[in-house]
C-alpha positions as CSV (number, residue, x, y, z in Angstrom):
1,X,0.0,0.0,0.0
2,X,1.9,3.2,-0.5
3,X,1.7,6.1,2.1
4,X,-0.8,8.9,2.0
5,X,0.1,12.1,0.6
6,X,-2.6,15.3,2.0
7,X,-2.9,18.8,0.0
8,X,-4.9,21.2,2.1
9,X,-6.5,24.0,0.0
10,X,-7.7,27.3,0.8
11,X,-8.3,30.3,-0.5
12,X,-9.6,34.3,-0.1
13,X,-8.5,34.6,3.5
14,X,-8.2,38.7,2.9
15,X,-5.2,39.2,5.0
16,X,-5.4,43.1,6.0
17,X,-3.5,45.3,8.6
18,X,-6.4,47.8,7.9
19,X,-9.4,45.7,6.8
20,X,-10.9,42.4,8.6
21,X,-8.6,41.7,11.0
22,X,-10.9,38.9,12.1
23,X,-10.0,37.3,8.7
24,X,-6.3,37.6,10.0
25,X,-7.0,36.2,13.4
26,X,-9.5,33.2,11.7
27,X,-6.7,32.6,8.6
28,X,-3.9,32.0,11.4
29,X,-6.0,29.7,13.1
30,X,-6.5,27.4,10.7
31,X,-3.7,27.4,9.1
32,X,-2.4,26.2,12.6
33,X,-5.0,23.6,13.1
34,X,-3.7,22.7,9.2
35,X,-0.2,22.0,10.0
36,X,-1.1,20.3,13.1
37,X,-3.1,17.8,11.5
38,X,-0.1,16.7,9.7
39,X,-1.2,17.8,6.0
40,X,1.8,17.6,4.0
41,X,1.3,20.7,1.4
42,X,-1.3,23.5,1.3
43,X,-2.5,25.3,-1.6
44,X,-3.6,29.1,-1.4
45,X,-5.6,30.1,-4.6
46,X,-5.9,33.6,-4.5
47,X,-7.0,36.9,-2.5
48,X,-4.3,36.0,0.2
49,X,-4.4,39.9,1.2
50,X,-7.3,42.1,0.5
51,X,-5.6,45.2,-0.8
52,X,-2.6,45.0,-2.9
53,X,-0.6,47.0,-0.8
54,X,3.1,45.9,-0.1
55,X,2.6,46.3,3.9
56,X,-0.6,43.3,3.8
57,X,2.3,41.0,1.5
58,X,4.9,41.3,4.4
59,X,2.3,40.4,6.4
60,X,1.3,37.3,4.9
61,X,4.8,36.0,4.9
62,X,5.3,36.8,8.3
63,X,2.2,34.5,8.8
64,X,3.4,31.6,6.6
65,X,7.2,31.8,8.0
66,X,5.6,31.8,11.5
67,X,4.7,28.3,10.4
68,X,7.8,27.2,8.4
69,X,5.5,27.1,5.8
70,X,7.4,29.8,2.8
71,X,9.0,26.9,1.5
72,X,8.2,25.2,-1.9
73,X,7.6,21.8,-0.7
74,X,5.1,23.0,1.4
75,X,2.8,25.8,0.1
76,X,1.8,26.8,-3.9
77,X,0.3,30.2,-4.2
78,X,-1.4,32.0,-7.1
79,X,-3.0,35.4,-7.5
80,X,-6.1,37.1,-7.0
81,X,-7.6,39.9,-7.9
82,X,-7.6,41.6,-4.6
83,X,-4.0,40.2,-4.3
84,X,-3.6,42.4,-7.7
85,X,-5.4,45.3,-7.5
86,X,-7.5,45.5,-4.2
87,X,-11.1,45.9,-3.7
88,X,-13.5,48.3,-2.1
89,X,-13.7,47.7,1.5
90,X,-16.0,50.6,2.5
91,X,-19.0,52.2,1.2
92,X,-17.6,55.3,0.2
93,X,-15.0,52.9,-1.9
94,X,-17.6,51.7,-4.1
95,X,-18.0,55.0,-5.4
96,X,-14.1,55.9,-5.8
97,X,-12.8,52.2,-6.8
98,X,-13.7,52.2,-10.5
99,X,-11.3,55.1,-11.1
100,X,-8.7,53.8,-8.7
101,X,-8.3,50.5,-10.4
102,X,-6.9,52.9,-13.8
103,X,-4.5,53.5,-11.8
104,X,-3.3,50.5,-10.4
105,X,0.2,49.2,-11.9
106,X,-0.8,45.7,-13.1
107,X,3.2,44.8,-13.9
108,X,4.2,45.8,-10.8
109,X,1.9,44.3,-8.2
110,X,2.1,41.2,-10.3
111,X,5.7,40.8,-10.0
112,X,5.1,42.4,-6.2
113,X,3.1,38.9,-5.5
114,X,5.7,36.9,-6.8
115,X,8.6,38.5,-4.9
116,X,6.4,38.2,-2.0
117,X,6.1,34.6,-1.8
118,X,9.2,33.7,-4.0
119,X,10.3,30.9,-1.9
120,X,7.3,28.9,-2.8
121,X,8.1,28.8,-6.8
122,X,11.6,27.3,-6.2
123,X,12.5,24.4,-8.3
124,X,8.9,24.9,-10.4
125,X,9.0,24.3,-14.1
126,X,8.6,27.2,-16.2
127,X,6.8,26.7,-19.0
128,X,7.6,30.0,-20.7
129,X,10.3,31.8,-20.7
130,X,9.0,35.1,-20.7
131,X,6.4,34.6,-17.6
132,X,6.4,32.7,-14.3
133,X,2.6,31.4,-15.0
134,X,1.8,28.5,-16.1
135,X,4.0,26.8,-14.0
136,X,4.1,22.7,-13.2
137,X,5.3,21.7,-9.3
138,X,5.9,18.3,-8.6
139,X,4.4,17.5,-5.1
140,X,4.1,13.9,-3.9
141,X,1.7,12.0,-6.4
142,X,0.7,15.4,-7.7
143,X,1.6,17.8,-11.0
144,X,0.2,20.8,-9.8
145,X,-0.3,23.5,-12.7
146,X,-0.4,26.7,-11.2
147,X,-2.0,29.5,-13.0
148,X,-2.9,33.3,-13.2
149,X,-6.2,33.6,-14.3
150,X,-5.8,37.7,-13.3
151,X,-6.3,40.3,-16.5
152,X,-4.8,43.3,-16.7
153,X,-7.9,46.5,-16.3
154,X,-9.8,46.7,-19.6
155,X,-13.0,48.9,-19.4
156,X,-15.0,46.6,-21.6
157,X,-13.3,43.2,-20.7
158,X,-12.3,43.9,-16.5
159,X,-13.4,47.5,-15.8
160,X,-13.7,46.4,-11.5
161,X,-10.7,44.0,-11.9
162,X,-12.8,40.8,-10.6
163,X,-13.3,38.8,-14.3
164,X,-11.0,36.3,-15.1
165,X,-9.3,34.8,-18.4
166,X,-5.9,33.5,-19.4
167,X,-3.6,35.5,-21.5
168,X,-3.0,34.2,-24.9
169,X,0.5,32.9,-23.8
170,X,-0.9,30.7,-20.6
171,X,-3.2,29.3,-23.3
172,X,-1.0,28.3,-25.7
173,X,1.8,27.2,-22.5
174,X,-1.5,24.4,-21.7
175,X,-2.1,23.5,-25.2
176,X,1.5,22.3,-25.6
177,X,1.9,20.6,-22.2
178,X,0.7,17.5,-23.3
179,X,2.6,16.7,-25.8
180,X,6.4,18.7,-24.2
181,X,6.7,15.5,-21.6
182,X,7.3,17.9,-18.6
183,X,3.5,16.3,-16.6
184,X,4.7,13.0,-15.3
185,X,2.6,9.7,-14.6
186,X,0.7,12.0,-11.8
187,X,-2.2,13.2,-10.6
188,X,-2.7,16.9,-12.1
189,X,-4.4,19.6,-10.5
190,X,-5.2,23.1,-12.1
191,X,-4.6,25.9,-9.6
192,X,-6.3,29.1,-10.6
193,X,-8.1,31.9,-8.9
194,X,-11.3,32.4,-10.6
195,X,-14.8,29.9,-10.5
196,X,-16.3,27.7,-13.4
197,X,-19.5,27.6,-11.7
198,X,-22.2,30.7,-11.9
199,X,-23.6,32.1,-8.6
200,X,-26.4,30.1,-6.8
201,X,-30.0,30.3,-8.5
202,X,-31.2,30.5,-4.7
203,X,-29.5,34.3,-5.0
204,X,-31.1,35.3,-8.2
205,X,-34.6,34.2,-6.2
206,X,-34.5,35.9,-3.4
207,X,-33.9,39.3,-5.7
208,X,-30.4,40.0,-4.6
209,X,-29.4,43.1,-6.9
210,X,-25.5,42.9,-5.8
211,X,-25.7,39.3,-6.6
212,X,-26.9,39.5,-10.1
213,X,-23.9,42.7,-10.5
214,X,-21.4,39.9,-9.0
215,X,-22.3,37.7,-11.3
216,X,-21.5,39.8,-14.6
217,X,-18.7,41.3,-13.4
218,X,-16.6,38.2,-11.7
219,X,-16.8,35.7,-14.2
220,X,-14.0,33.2,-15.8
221,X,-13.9,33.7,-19.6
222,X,-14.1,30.9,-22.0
223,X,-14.3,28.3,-19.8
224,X,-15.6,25.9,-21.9
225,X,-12.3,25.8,-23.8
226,X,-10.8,25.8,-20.8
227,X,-12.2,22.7,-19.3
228,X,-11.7,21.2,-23.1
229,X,-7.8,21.9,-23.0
230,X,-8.1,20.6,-18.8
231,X,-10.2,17.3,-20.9
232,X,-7.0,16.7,-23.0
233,X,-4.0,17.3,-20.2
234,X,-5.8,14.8,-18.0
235,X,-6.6,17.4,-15.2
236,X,-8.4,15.3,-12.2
237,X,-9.3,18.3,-9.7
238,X,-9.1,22.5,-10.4
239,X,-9.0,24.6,-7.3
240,X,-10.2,27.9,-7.4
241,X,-11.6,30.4,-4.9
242,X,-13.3,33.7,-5.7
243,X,-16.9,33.2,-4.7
244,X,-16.8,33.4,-1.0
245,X,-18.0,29.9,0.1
246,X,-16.6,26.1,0.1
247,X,-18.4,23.7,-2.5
248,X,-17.4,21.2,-4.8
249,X,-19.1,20.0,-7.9
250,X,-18.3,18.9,-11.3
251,X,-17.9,19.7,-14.9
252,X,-17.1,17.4,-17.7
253,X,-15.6,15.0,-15.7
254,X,-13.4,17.1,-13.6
255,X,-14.4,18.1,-10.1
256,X,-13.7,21.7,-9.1
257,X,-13.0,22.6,-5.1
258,X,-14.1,26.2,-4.4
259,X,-12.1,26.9,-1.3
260,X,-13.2,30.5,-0.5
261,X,-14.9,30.6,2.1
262,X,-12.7,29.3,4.2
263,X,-12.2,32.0,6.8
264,X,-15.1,33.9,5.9
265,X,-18.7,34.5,4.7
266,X,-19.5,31.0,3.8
267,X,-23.3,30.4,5.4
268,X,-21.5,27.7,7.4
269,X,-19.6,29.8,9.9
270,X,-16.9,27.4,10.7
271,X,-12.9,27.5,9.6
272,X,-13.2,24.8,7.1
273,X,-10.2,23.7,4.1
274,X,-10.5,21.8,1.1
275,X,-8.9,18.2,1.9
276,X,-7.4,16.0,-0.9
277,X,-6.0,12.8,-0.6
278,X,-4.1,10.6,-2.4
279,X,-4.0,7.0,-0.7
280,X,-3.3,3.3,-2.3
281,X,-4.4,4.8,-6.1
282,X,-7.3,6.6,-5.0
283,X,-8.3,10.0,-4.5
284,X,-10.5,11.7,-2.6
285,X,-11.8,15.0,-1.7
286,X,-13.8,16.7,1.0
287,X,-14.5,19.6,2.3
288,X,-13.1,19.2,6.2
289,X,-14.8,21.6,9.0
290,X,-13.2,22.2,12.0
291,X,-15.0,22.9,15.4
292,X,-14.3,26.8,15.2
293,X,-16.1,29.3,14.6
294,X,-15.2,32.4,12.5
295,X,-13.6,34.6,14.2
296,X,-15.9,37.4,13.6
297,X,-16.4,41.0,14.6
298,X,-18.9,42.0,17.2
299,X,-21.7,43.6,15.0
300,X,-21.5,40.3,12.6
301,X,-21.8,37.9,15.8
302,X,-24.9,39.7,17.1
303,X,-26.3,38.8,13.5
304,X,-25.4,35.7,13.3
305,X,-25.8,33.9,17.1
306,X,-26.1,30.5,15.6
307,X,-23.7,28.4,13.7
308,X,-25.6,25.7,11.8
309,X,-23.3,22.4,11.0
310,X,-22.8,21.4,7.6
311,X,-22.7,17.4,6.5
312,X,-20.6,17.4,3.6
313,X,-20.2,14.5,1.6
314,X,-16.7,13.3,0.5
315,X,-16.3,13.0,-3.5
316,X,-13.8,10.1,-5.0
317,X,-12.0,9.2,-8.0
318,X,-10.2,6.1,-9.4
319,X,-6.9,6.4,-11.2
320,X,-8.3,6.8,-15.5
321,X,-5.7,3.6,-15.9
322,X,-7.2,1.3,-13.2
């Protein structure tokens, strides 16, 4: 029987000196209860800090060092949009953020991200030689493909920042993997930022106008090639964050993990994390809740007194070869 091998992923913890400091307080606590549990490499899809500023990045590495965790065996990382170019975080920033973001130096806070958590790309294979994304990282039984699925502003394609869609170069990187030999005999995983699912219908119902705004303005593009190009590499699982809650489902044979509501907003108030194992051939996910709660602030405990248990169901798959 050959050992287990455990990837833990999370994403959008909103790490802020400013903002949501509850989200800093819940984030260190599972990632704790994480590396106490003896998971052997955790995955961080996106919206690690909440504002793009280079203060919230030192931060976050402070976290992850505090935890021996800035090394590459042990944590992958990709962008997201907050990550990139921030986000509104009061009500008067609604109002100011769409000009703010034609400011924001895309280059710069792009290359700001990866200096911030260089450790974690060490010994990665670069499929381009011009950009760090896509990249392949050989962890245990996995080849995880990490990518940036973070456009630059476009007023007609990304005025807010929160779409998503691969660059012409990331495309054209997956096309060829296939065929270049660098994806071993492994399990692959797609690491990306952005959903493949739309918002619940349950939203659209209950006449939720932010919802319906969310929903045309934080979308993946083309992901039905996408998940045709994910078809022909052989990809097993894609985890993604994004919309803030935890769920997994599938498309086309692949099952995506939504990991982003981890520390926060998800209608189950608990720290949960994305749980993928590898054990004797087999693979499983689930969606593993710990006994704590959010760490919240006082007005949002007062609205929320109770926190309702979820029973998630675990989701397997057989090697293709078997």
């Amino acid at each position: 029987m050959s050992p287990s091998f455990q990837i833990a992923h999370i994403s959008d913890p909103h790490i802020s000196r400013q903002y949501y400091r509850e989200h800093m307080k819940s984030f260190k606590l599972l990632l704790r209860a994480v590396v106490d549990e003896g998971v052997d490499h955790i995955i961080v899809s996106g919206d690690i800090i909440s504002t793009g500023h280079e203060d919230d990045f030192y931060l976050a590495r402070e976290i992850f060092s505090n935890l021996n965790l800035l090394d590459s065996k042990r944590l992958t990382v990709v962008p997201g949009n907050h990550d990139i170019f921030g986000g509104p975080h009061r009500a008067v920033d609604v109002l100011s953020f769409p000009q703010y973001i034609r400011s924001v130096d895309y280059k710069y806070r792009k290359e700001l991200f990866q200096s911030a958590f260089a450790e974690t790309y060490h010994g990665v294979c670069h499929i381009s030689t011009s950009d760090l994304f896509p990249f392949v990282k050989i962890v245990g039984p996995f080849n995880i493909i990490g990518l940036n699925s973070i456009p630059s502003w476009s007023l007609r394609r990304n005025p807010l920042g929160t779409n998503g869609s691969l660059d012409d170069q990331q495309i054209e990187s997956l096309e060829h993997m296939g065929t270049s030999g660098v994806l071993e005999d492994r399990t692959n995983i797609v690491v990306l930022h952005h959903h493949f699912n739309d918002l619940l219908q349950s939203d659209y119902q209950a006449g939720n106008i932010w919802t319906r705004i969310e929903s045309n303005t934080m979308r993946m593009k083309k992901r039905r090639k996408l998940i045709r190009i994910f078809q022909s590499l052989n990809i097993r699982y894609v985890l993604h964050g994004h919309i803030h809650r935890n769920e997994i489902y599938e498309r086309n044979g692949i099952l995506f993990a939504n990991g982003a509501g981890a520390v926060c907003d998800d209608p189950v108030r608990y720290l949960k994390y994305n749980l993928l194992q590898q054990n004797d051939g087999y693979c499983t996910i689930r969606i593993r809740q710990l006994p704590i709660p959010y760490q919240i602030s006082t007005l949002t405990m007062a609205l929320h007194r109770r926190h309702i248990p979820l029973s998630i169901p675990e989701f397997a798959m057989k090697p293709l070869d078997s």
